[in-house]
Short mmCIF file of the C-alpha atoms (twelve columns), coordinates in Angstrom:
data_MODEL
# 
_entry.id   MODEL 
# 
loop_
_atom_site.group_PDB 
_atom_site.id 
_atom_site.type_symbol 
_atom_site.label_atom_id 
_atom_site.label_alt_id 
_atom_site.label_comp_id 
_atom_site.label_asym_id 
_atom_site.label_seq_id 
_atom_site.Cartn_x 
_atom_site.Cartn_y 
_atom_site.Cartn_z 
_atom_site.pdbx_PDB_model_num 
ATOM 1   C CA . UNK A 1   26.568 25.687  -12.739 1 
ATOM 2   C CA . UNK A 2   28.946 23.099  -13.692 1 
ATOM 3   C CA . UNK A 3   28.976 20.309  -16.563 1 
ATOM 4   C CA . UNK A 4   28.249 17.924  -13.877 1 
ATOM 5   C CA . UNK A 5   25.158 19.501  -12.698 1 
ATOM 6   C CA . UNK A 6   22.847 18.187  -14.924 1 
ATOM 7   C CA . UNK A 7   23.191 14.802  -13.787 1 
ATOM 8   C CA . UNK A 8   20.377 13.131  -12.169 1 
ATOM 9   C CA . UNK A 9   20.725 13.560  -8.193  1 
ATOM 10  C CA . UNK A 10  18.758 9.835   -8.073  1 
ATOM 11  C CA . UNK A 11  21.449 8.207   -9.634  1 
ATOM 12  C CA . UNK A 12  22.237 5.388   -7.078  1 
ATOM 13  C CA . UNK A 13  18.814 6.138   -5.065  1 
ATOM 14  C CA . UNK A 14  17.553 2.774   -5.480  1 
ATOM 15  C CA . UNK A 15  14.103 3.809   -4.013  1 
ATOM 16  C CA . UNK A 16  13.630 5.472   -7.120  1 
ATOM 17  C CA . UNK A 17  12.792 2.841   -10.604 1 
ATOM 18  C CA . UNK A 18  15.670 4.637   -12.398 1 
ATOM 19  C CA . UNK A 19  17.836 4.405   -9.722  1 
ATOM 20  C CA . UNK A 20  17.686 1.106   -8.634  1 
ATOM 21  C CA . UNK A 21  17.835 -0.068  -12.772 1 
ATOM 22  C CA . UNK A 22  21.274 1.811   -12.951 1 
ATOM 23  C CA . UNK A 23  22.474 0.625   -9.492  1 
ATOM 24  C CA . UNK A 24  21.280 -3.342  -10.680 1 
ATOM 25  C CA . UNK A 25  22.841 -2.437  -14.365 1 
ATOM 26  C CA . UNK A 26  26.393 -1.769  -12.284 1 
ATOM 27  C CA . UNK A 27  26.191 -4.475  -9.390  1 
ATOM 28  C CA . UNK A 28  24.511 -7.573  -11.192 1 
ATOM 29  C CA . UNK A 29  27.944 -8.694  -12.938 1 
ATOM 30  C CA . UNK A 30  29.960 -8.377  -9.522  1 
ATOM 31  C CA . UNK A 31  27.007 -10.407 -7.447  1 
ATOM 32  C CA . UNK A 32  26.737 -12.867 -10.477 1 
ATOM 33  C CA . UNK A 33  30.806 -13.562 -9.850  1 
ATOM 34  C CA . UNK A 34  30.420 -13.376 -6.047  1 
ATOM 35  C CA . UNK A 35  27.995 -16.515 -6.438  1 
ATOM 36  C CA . UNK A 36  30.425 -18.598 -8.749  1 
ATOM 37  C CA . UNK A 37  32.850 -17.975 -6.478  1 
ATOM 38  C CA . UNK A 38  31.343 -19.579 -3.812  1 
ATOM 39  C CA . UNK A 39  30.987 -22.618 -5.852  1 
ATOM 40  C CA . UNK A 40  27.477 -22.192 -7.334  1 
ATOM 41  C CA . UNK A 41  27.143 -23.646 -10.469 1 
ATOM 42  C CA . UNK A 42  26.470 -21.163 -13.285 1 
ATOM 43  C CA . UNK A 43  22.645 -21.822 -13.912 1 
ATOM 44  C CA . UNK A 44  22.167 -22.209 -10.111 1 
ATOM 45  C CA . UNK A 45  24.199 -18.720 -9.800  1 
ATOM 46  C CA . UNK A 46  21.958 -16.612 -12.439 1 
ATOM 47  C CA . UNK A 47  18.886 -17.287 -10.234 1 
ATOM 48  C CA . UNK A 48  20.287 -16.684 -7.039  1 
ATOM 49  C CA . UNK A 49  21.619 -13.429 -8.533  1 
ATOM 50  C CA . UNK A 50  17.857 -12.914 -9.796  1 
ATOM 51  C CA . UNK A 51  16.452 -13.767 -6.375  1 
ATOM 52  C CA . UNK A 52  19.214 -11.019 -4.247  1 
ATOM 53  C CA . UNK A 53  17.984 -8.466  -6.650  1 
ATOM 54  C CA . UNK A 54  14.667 -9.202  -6.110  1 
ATOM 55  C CA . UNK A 55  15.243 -8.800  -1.870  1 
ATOM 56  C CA . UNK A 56  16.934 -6.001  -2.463  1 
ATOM 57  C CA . UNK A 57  14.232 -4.561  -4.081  1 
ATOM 58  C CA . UNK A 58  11.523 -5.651  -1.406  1 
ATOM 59  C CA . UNK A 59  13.976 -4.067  1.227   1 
ATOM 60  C CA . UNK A 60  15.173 -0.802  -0.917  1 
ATOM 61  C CA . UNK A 61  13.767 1.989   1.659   1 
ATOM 62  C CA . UNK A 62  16.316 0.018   4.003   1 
ATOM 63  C CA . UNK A 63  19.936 -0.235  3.710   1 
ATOM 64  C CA . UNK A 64  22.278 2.681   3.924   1 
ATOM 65  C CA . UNK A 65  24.605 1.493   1.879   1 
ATOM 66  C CA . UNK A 66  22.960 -0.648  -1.296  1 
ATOM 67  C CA . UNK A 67  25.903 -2.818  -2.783  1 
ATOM 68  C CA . UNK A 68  26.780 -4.090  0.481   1 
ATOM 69  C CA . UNK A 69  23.203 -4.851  1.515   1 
ATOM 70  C CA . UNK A 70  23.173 -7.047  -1.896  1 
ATOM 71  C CA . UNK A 71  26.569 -8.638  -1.775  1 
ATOM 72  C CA . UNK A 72  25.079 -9.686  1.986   1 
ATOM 73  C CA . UNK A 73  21.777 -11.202 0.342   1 
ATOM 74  C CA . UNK A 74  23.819 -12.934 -2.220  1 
ATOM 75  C CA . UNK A 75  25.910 -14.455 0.645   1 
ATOM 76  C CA . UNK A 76  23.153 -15.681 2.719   1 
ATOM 77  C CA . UNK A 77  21.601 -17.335 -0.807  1 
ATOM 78  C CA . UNK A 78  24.832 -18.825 -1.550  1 
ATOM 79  C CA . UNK A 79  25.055 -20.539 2.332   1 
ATOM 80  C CA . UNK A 80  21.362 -21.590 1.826   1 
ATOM 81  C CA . UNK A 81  22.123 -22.724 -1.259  1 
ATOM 82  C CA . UNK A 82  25.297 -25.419 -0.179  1 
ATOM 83  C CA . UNK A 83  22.666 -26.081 3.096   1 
ATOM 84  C CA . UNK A 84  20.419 -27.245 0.370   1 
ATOM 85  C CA . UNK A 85  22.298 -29.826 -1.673  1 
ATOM 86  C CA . UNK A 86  24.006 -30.884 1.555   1 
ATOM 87  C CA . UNK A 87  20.086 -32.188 2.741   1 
ATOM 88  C CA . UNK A 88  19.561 -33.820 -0.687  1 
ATOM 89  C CA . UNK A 89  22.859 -35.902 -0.577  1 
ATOM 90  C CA . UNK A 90  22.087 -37.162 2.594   1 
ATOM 91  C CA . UNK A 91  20.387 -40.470 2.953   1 
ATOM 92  C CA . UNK A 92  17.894 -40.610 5.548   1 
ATOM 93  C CA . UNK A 93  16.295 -43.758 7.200   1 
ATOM 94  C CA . UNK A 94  13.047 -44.309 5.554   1 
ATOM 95  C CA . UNK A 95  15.414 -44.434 2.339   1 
ATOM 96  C CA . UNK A 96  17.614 -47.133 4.024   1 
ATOM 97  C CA . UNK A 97  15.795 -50.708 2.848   1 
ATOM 98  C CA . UNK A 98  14.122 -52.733 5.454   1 
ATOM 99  C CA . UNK A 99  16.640 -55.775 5.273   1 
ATOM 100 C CA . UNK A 100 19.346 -53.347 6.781   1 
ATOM 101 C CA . UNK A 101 17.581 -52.468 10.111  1 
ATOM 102 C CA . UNK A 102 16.816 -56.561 10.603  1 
ATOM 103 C CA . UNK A 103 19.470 -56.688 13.547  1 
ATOM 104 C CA . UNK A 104 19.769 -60.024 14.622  1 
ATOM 105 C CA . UNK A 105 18.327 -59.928 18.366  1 
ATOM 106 C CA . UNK A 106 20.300 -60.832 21.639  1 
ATOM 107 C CA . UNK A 107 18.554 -63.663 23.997  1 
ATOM 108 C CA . UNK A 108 16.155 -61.995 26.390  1 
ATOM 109 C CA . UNK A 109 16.915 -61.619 29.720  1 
ATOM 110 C CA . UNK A 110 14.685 -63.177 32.313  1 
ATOM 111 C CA . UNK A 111 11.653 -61.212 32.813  1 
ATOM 112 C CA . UNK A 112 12.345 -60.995 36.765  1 
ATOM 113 C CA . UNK A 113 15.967 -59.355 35.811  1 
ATOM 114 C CA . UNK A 114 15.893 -55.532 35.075  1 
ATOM 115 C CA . UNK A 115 18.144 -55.473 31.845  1 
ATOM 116 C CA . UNK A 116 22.107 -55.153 32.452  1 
ATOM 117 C CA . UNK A 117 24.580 -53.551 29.960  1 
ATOM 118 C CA . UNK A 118 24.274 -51.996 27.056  1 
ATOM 119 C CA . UNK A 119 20.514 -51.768 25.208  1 
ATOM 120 C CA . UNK A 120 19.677 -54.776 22.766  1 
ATOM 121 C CA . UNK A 121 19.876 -53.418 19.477  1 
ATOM 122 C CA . UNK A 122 15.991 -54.041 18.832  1 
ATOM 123 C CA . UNK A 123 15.391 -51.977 21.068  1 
ATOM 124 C CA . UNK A 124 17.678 -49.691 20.284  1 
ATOM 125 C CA . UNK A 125 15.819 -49.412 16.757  1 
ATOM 126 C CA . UNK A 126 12.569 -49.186 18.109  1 
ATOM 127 C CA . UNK A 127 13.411 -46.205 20.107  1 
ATOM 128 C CA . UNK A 128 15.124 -44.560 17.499  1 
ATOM 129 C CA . UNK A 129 11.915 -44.967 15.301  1 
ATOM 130 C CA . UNK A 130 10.441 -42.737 18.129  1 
ATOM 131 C CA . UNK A 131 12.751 -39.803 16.602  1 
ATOM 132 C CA . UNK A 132 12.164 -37.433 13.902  1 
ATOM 133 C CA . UNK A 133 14.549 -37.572 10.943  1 
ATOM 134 C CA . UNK A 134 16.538 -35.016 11.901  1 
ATOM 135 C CA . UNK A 135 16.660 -35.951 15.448  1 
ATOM 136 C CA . UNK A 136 17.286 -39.263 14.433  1 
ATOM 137 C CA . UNK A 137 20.095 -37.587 12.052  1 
ATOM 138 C CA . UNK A 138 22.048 -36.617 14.198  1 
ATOM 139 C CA . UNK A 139 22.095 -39.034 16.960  1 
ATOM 140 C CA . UNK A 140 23.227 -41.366 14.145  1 
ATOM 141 C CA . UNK A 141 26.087 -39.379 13.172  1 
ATOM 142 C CA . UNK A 142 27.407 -38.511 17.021  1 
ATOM 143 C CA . UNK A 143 26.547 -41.371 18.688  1 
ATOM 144 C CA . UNK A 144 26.610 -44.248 17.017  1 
ATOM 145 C CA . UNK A 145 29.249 -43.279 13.652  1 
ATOM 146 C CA . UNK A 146 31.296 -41.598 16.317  1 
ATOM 147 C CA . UNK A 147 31.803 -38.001 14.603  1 
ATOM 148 C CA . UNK A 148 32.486 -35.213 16.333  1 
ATOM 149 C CA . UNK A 149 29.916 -32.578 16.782  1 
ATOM 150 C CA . UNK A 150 31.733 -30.072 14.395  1 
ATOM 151 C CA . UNK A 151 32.361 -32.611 11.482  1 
ATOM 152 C CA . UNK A 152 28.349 -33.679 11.852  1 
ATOM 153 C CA . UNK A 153 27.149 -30.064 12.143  1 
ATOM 154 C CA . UNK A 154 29.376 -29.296 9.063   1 
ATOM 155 C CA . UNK A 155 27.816 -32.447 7.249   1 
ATOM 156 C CA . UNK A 156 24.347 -31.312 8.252   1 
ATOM 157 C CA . UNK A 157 24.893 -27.918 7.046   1 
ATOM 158 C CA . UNK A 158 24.321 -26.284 10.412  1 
ATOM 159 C CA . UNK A 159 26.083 -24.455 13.387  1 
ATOM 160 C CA . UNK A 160 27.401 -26.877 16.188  1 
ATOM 161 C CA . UNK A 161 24.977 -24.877 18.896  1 
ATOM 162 C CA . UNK A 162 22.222 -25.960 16.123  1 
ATOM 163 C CA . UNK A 163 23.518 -29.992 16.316  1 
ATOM 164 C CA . UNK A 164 23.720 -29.074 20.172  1 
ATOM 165 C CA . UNK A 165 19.985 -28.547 20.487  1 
ATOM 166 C CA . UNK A 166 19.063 -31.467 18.413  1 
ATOM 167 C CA . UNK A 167 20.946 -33.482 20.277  1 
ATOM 168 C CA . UNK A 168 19.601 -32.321 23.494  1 
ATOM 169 C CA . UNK A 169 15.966 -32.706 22.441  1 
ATOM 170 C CA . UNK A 170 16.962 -36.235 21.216  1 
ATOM 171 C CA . UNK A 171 18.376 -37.426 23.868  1 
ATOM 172 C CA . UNK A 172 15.732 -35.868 25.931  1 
ATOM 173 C CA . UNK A 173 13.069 -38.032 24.174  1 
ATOM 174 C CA . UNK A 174 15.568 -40.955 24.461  1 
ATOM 175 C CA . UNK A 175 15.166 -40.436 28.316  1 
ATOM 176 C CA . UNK A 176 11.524 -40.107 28.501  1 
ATOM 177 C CA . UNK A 177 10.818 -43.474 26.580  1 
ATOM 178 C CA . UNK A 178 13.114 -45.417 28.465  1 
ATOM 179 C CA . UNK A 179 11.794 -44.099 31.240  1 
# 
């Protein structure tokens, strides 16, 4: 026997208490880091930290190899995280006063005359009422402010095959009310 063998075998078994207190003792400061890194401010950073150990734990009888299982958690927090305050800076409609949709209305076509051109702008509004805010969202930023679909996906805080099926299902409602 050697002076090593006395060591506890569990050392890094995080499915064991002890094991997963030693493994959290050596890991927290590194995933703690990771987070500020990614911009997270420092408050923000200690409870994402708090909430990765906490999966980890849930999930301990799973991953093969621990710290990269964490480091993954903390990653996916951190990208949740940016999603998050990317929401909360965004104005949405209902927050926009009522003075600001008043668009002044173009004359009315005779009633025999199917409308030509491009829709009147009242009724552009009411059909974008029809929308859900996120729908809405996005229609905004791609149709009407002209961004492209990977500068409005990265605005939203989602993938551009996300803002794809938004769109889609926006426009798709679009159709079906004008008919």
């Amino acid at each position: 026997m050697g002076p090593n063998d006395d060591k506890p075998t569990d050392e890094f078994n995080i499915s064991t208490g002890q094991g997963f207190e030693r493994f959290v003792l050596a890991c927290q400061t590194r995933v703690f880091r990771f987070l500020v890194g990614k911009g997270v401010p420092v408050q923000d950073a200690k409870q994402l930290c708090q909430d990765a150990i906490l999966t980890l734990w849930q999930n301990r009888h799973r991953p093969r190899n621990p710290q990269t299982f964490l480091m993954g958690i903390a990653n996916r927090l951190a990208m949740a995280y940016h999603r998050k305050r990317v929401r909360l800076r965004t104005v949405s409609i209902e927050d926009v006063p009522a003075e600001a949709h008043a668009i002044p209305a173009a004359e009315p076509p005779p009633v025999d005359d199917p409308p030509a051109g491009p829709t009147p702008p009242t009724t552009r509004v009411a059909l974008l009422d029809k929308l859900t805010p996120r729908l809405r969202e996005v229609i905004e930023m791609v149709q009407f402010q002209g961004l492209s679909r990977r500068d409005a996906a990265r605005q939203l805080g989602i993938t551009e095959g996300a803002l794809r099926v938004r769109e889609k299902r926006a426009l798709d409602i679009l159709r079906e009310s004008v008919g």
